[in-house]
Residue frames as a rotation matrix with the C-alpha (Angstrom) as fourth column:
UNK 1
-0.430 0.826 -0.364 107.77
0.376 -0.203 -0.904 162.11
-0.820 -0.526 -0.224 83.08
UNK 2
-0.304 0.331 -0.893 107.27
-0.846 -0.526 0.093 164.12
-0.439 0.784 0.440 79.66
UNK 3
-0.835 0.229 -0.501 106.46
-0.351 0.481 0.804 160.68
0.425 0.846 -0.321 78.23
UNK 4
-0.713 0.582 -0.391 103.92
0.699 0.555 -0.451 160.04
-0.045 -0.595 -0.803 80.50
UNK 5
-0.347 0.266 -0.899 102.46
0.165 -0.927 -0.338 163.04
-0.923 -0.265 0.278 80.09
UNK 6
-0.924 -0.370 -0.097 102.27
-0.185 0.212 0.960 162.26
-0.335 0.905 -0.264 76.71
UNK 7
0.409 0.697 0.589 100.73
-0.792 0.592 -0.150 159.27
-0.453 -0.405 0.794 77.04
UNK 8
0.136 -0.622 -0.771 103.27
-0.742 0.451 -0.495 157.44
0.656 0.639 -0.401 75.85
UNK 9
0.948 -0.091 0.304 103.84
-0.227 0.472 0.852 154.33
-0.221 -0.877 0.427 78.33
UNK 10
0.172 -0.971 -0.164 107.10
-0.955 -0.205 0.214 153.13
-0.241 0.120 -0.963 79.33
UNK 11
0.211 0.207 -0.955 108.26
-0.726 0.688 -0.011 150.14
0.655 0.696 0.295 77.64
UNK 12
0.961 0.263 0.088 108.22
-0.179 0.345 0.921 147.25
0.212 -0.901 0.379 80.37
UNK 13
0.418 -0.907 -0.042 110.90
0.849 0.407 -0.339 146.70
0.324 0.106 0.940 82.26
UNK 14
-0.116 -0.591 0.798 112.16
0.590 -0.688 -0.423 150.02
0.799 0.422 0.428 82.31
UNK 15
0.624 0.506 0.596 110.31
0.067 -0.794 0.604 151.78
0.779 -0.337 -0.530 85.20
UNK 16
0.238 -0.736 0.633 111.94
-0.665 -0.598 -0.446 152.94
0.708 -0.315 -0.632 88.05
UNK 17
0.132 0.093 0.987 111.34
-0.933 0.348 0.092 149.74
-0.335 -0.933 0.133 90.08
UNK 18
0.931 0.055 -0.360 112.38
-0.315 0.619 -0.720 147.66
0.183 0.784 0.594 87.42
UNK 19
-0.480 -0.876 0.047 116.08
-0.635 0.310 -0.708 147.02
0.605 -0.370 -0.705 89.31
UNK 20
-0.845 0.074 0.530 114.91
-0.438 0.474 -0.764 145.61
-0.308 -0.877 -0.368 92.24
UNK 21
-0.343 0.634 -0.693 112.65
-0.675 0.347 0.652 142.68
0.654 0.691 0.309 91.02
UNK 22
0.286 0.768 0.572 110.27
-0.943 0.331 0.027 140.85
-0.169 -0.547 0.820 93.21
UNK 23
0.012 -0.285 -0.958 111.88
-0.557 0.794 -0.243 138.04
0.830 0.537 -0.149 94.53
UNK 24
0.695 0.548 -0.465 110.09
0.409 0.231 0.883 138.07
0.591 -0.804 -0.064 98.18
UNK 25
0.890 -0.031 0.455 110.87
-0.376 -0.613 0.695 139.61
0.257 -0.790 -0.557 101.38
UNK 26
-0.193 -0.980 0.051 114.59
-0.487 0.051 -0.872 139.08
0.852 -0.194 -0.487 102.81
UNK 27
-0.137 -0.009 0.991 113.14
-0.985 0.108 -0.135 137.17
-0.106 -0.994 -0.024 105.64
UNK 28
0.942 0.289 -0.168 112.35
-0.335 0.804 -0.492 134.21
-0.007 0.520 0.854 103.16
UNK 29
0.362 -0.865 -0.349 116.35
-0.031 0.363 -0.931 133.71
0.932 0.348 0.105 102.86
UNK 30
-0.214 -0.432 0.876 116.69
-0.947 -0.128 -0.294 133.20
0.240 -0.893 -0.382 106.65
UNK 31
0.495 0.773 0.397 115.31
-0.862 0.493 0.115 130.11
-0.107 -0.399 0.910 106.80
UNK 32
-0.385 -0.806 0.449 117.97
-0.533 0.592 0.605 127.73
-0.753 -0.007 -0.658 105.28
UNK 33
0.639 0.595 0.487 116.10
0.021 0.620 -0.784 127.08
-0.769 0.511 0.384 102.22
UNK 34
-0.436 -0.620 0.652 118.06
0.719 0.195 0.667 126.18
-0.541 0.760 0.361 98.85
UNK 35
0.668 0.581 -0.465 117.22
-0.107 -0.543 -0.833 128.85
-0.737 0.606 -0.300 96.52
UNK 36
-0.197 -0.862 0.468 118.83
0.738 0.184 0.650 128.57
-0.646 0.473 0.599 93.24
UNK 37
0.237 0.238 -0.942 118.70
-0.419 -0.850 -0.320 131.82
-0.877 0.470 -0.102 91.00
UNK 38
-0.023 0.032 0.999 117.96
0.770 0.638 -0.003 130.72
-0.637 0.770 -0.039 87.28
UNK 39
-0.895 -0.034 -0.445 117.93
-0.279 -0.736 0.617 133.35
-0.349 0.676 0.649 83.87
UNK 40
0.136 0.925 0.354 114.77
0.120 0.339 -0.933 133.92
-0.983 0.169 -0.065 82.47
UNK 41
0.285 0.038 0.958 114.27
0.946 0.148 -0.288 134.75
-0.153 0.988 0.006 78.43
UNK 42
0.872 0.087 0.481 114.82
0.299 -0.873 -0.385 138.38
0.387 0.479 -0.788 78.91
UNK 43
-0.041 -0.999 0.014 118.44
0.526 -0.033 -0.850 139.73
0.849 -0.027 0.527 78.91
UNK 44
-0.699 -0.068 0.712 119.27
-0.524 -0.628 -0.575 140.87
0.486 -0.775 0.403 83.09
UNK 45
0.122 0.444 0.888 116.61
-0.987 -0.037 0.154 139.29
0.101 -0.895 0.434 84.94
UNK 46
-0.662 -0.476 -0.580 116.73
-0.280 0.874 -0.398 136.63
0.696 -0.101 -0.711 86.62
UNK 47
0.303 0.947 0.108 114.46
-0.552 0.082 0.830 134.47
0.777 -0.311 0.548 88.91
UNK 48
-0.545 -0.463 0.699 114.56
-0.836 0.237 -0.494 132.74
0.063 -0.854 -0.517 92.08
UNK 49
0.391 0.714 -0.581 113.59
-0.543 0.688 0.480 129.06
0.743 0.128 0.657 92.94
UNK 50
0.080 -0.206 0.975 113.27
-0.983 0.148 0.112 127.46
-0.167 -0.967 -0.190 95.98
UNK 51
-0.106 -0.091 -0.990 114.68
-0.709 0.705 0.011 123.69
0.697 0.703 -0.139 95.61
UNK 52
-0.996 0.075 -0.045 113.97
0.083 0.654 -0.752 122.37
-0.027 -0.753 -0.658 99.39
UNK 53
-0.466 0.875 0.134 109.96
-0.622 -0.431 0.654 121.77
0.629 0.221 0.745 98.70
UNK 54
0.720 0.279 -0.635 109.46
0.028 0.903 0.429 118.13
0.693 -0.327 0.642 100.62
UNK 55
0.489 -0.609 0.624 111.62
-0.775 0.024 0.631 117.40
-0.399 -0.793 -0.461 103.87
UNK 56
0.413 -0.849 0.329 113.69
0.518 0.516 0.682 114.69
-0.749 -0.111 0.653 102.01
UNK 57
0.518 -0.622 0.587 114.55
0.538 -0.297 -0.789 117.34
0.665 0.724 0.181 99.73
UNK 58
0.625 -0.263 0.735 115.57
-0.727 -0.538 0.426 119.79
0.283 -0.801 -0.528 103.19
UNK 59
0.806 -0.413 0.424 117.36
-0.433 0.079 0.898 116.60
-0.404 -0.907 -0.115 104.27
UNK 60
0.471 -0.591 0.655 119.19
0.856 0.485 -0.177 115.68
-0.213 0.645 0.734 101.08
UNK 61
0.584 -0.059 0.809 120.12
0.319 -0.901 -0.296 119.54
0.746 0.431 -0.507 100.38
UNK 62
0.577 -0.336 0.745 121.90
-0.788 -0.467 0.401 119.42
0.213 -0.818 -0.534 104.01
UNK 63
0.096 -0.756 -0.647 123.35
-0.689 0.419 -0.591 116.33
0.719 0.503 -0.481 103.00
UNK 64
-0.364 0.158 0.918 121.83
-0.843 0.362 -0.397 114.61
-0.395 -0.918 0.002 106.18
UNK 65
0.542 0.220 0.811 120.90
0.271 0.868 -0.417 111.18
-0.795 0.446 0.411 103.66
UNK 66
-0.625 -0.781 -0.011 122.61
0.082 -0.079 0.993 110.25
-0.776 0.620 0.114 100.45
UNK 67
-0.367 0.495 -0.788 121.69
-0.916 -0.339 0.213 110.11
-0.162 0.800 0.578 96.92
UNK 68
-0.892 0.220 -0.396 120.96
-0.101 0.756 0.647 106.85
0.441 0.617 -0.652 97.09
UNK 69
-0.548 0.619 -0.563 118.49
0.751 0.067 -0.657 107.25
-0.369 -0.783 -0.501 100.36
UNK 70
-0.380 0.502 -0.777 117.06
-0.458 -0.832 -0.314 110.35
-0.804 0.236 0.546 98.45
UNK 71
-0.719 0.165 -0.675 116.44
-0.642 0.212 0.736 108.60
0.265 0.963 -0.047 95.38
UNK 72
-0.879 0.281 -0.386 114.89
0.362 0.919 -0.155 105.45
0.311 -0.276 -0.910 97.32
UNK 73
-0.510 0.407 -0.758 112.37
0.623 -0.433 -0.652 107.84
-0.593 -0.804 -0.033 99.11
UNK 74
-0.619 0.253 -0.743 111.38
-0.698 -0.611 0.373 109.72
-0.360 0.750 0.555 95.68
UNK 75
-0.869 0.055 -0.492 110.51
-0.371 0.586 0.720 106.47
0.328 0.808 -0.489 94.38
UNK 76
-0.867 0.329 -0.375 108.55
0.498 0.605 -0.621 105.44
0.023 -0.725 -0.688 97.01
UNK 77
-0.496 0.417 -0.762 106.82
0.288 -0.749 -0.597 108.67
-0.819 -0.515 0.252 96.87
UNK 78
-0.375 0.269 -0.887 106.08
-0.923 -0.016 0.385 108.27
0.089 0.963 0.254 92.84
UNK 79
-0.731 0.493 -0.471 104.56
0.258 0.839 0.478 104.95
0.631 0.228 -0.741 93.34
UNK 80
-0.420 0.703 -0.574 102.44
0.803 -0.007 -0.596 106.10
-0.423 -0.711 -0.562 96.29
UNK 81
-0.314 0.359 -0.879 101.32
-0.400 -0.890 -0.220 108.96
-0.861 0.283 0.423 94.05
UNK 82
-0.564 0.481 -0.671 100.36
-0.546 0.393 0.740 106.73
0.620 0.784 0.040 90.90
UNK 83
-0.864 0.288 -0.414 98.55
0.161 0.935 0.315 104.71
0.477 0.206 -0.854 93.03
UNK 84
-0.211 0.870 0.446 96.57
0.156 -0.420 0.894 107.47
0.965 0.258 -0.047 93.54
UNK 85
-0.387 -0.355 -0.851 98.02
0.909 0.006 -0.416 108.36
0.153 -0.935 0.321 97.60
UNK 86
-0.927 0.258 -0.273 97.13
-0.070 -0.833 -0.549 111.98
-0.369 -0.490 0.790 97.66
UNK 87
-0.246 0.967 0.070 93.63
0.390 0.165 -0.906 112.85
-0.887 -0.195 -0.418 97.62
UNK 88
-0.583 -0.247 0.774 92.14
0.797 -0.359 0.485 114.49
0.158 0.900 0.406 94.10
UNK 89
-0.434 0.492 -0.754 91.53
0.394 -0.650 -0.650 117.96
-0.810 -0.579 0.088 94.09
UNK 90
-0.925 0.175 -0.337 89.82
-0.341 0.006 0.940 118.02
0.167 0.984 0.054 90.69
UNK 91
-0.189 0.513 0.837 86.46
-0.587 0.624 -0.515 117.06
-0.787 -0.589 0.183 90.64
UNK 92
-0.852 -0.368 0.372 85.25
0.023 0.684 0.729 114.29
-0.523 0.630 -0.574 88.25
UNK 93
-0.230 0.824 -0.518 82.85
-0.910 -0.371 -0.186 116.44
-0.346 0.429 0.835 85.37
UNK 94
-0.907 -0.035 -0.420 82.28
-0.328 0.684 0.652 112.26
0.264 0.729 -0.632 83.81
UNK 95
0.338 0.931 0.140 78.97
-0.610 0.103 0.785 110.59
0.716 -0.351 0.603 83.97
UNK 96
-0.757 -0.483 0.439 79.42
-0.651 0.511 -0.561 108.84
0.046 -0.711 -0.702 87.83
UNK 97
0.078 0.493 -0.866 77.58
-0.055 0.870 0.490 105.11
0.995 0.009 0.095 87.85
UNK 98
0.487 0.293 0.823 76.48
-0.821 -0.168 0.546 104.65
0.298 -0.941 0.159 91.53
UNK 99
0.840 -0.110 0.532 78.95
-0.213 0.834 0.509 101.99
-0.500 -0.540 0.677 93.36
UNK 100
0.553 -0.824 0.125 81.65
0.647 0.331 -0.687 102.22
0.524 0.461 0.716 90.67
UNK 101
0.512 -0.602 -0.613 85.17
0.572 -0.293 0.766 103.00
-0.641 -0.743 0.195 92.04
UNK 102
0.913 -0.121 -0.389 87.20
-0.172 -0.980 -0.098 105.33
-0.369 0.156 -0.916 90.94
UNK 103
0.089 -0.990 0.111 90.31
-0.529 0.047 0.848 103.61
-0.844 -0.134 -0.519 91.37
UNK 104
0.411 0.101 -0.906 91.71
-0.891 0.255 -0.376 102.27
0.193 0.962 0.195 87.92
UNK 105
0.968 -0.186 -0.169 93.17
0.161 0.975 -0.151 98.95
0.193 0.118 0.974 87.52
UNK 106
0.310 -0.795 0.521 96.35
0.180 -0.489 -0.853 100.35
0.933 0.359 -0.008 87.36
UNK 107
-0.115 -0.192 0.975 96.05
-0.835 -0.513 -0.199 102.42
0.538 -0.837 -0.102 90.81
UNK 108
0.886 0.328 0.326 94.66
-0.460 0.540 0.705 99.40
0.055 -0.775 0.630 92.44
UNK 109
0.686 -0.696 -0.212 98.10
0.336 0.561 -0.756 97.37
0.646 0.448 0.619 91.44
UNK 110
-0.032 -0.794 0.607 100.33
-0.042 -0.606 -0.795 100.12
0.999 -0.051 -0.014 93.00
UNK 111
0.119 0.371 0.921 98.24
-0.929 -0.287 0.235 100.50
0.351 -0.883 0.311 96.07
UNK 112
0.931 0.087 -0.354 98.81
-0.025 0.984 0.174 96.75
0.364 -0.153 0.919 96.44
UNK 113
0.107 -0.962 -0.253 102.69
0.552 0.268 -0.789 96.82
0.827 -0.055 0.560 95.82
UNK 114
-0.072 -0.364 0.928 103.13
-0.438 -0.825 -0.358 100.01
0.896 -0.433 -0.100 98.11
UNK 115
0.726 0.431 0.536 100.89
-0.667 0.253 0.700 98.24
0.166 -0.866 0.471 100.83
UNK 116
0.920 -0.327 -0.218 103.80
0.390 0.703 0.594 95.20
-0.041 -0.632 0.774 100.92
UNK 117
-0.025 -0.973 0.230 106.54
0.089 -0.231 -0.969 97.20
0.996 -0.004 0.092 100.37
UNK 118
-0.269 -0.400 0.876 105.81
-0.713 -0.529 -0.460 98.72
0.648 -0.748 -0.143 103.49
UNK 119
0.881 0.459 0.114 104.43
-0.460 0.778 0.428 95.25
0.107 -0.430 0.896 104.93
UNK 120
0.617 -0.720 -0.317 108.06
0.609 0.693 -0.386 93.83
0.497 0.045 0.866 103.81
UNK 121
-0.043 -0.829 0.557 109.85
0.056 -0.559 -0.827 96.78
0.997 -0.005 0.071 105.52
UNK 122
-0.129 -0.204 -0.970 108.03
0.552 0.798 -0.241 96.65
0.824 -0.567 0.010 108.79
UNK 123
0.064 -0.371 -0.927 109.07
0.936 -0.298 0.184 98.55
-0.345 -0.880 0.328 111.96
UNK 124
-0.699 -0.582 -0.416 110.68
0.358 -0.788 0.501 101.18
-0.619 0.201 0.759 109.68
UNK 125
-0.452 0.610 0.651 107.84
0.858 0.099 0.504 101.44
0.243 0.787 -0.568 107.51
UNK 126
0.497 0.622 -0.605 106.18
0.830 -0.545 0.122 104.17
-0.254 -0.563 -0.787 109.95
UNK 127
-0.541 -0.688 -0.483 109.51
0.127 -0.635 0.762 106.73
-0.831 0.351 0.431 109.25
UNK 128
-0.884 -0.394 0.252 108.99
0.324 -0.128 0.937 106.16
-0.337 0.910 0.241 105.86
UNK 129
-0.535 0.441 0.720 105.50
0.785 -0.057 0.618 106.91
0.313 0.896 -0.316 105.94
UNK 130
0.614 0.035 -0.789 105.63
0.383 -0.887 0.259 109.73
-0.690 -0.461 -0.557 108.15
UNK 131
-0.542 -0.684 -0.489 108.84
0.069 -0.615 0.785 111.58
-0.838 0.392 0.380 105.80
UNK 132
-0.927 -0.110 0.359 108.56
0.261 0.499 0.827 109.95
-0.270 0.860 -0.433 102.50
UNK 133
-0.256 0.858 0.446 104.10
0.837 -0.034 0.546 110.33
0.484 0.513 -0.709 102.09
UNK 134
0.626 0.754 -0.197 103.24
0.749 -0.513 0.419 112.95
0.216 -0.410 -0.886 104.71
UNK 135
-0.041 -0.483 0.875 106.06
0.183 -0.864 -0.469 115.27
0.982 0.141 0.123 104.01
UNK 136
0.954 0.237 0.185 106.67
-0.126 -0.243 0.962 115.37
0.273 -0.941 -0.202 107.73
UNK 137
0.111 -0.910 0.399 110.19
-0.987 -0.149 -0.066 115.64
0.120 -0.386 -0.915 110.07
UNK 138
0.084 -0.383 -0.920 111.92
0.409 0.855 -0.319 112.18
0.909 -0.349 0.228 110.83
UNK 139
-0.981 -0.016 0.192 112.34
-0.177 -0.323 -0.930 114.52
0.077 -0.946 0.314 115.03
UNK 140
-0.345 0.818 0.460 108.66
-0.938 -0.286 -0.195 114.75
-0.028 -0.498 0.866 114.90
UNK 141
0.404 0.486 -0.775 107.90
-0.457 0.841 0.289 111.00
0.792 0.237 0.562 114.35
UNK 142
-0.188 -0.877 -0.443 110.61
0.239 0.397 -0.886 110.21
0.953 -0.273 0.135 116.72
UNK 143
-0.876 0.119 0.468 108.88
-0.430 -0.630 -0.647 112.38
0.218 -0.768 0.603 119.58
UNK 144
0.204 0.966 0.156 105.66
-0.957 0.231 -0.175 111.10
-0.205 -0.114 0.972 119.07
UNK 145
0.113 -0.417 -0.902 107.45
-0.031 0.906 -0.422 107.58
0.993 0.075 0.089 119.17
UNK 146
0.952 -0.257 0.169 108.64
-0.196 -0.083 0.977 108.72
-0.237 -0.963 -0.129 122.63
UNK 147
0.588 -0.790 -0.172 112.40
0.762 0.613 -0.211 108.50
0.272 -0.007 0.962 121.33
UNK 148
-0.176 -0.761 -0.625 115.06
0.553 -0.602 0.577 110.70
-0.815 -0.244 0.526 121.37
UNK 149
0.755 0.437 -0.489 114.40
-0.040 -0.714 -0.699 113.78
-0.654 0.547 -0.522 118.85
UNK 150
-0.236 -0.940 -0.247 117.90
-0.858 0.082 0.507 112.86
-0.456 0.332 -0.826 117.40
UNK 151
0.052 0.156 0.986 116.69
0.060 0.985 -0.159 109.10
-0.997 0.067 0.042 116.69
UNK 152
0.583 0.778 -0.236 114.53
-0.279 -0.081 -0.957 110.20
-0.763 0.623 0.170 114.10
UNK 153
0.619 -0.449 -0.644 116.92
-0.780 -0.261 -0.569 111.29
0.087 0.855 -0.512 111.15
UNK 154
-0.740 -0.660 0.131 119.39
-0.640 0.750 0.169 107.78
-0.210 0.042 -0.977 112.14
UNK 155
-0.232 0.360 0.904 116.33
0.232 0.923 -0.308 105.84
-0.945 0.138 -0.298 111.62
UNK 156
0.742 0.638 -0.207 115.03
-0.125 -0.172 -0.977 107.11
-0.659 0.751 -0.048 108.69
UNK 157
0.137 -0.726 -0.674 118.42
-0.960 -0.264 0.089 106.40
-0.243 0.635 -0.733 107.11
UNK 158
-0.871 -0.215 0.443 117.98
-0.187 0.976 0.108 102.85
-0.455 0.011 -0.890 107.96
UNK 159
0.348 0.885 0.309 114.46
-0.014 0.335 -0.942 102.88
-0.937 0.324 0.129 106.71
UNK 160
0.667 0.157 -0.729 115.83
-0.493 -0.640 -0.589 104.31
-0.559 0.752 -0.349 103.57
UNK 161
-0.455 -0.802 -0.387 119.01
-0.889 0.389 0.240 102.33
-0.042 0.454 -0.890 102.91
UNK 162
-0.529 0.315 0.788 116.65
-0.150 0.879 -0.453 99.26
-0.835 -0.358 -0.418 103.27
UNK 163
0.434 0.782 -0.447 114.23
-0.201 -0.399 -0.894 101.07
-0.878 0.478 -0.016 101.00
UNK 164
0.308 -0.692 -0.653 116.99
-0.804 -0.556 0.210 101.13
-0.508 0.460 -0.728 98.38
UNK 165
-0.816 -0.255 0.519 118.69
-0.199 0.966 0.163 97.51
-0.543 0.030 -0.839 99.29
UNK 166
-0.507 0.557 0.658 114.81
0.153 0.809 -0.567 96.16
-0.848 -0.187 -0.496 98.09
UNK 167
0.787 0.597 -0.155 114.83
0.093 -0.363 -0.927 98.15
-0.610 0.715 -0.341 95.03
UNK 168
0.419 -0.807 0.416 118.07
0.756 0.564 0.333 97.45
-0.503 0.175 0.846 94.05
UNK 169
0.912 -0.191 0.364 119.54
-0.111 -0.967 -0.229 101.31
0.396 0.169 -0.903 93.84
């Protein structure tokens, strides 16, 4: 206190709440997420990171698909994202020419392949874009299928091991 009183400040780090570091409420680690604790640059602390961000990372982290079905499903999800799948939340400060598209040459290509991948996959295609783009459950596609809530996660392994087979993983 006498340095404060000063006006000296304490050097960071140091105050009395400087053990117990802000790494969110204790109800956040009930949930069954992966957290991995990482070192940061300064000597003692240390950070938390959640590693289950996407349900095929929640269903690869529970070991409920392999690495190859996880890998097949990433990939799927990086081509539907270069070809410009999620919306942009940027806006676009260029001059904008009435009637030109947006999409590049490039995006249009992807958005082509993606469209027959999932044309060449079919049936299973739905799974794969219900998990795989819309970051949804493989139970909740399966309900709103009218299947068994169990189905879900056995198809989506077959979507995936297909997914794989046609990308040679």
């Amino acid at each position: 206190m006498a340095r404060r009183r000063a006006g000296l400040a304490l050097p960071a780090g140091t105050g009395p709440r400087a053990a117990a570091a802000d790494s969110g409420p204790a109800e956040r680690y009930q949930h069954g997420d992966a957290i991995r604790t990482e070192t940061t640059g300064r000597a003692g602390v240390f950070c938390r990171r959640v590693t289950t961000q996407t349900m095929l990372d929640r269903y690869y982290a529970r070991r409920q698909i392999s690495q190859r079905q996880f890998d097949a499903g990433r990939r799927l999800y990086g081509v539907w994202r270069a070809a410009g799948g999620e919306q942009r939340i940027t806006a676009f400060y260029g001059v904008r020419v009435q009637g030109q598209s947006d999409m590049t040459d490039r995006e249009a290509e992807l958005r082509h392949r993606v469209t027959l991948l999932l044309r060449h996959m079919g049936a299973l295609s739905g799974i794969l874009v219900h998990v795989c783009l819309c970051d949804a459950a493989a139970r909740d596609w399966a309900v709103a299928r009218g299947d068994a809530p169990q189905a879900g996660l056995a198809i989506l392994r077959l979507a995936l091991d297909g997914l794989a087979d046609h990308w040679r993983l």
